[in-house]
N, C-alpha and C positions, 0 to 999 in steps of 0.2 A: 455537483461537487467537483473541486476541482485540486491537484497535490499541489501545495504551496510553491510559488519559486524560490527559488535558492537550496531547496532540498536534493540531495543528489543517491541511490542507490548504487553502492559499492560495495565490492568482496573483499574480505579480509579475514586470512585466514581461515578461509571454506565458510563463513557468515556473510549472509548478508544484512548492509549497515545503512542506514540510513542514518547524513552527515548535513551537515547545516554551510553553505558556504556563506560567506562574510559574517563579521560580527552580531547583526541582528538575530540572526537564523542558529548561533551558537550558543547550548545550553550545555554546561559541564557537570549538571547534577541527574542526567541522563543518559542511557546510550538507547537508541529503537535497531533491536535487530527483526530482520522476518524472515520466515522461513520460505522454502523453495515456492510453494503456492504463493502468498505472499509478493514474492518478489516476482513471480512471475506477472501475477496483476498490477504491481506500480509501473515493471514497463512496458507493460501496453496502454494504460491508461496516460502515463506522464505527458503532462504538454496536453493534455484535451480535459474538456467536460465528461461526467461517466456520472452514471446512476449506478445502484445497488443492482439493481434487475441487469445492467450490462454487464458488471462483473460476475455477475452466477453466470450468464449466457457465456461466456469467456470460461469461468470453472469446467461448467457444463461439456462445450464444448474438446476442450482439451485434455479431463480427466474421466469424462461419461458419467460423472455421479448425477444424483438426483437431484429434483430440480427445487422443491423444498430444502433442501439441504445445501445448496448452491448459493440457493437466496437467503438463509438464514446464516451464514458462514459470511458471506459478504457485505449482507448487515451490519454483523460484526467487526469484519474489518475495517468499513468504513467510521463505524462509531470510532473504535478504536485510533484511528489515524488523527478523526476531529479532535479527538481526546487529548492526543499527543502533539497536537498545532503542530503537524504535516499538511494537514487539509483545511481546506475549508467548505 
């Protein structure tokens, strides 16, 4: 999987946003924010390939949670990004 180009993570306002640059990538009937976690995964992942199983190891390692719950969190956020055509 990989975050689409043209997507950019930015702060605003103490949020973080996820912003579309150029015309293609700009949807006006949405905003995607994410939280601290979150945004700590889109940059490390941005610009590469990643699996689900790398982003728990990435959870995993930075917050020491468990590792079913690492991988079932980042599951989810991946679905969630496919969802919101960030990712593909």
């Amino acid at each position: 999987m990989k975050i689409k180009k043209g997507f950019v993570l930015r702060e605003m306002c103490g949020e973080h946003i996820v912003t579309g640059e150029g015309l293609e990538n700009i949807n006006f009937n949405k905003l995607i924010t994410l939280n601290s976690s979150a945004a700590f995964l889109w940059q490390e992942v941005v610009g590469k390939e990643f699996t689900a199983e790398e982003m728990a190891q990435l959870l995993i390692d930075r917050y020491g949670i468990d590792k079913e719950l690492a991988f079932k969190d980042s599951e989810a956020l991946c679905q969630a990004w496919i969802n919101a055509g960030i990712a593909e």
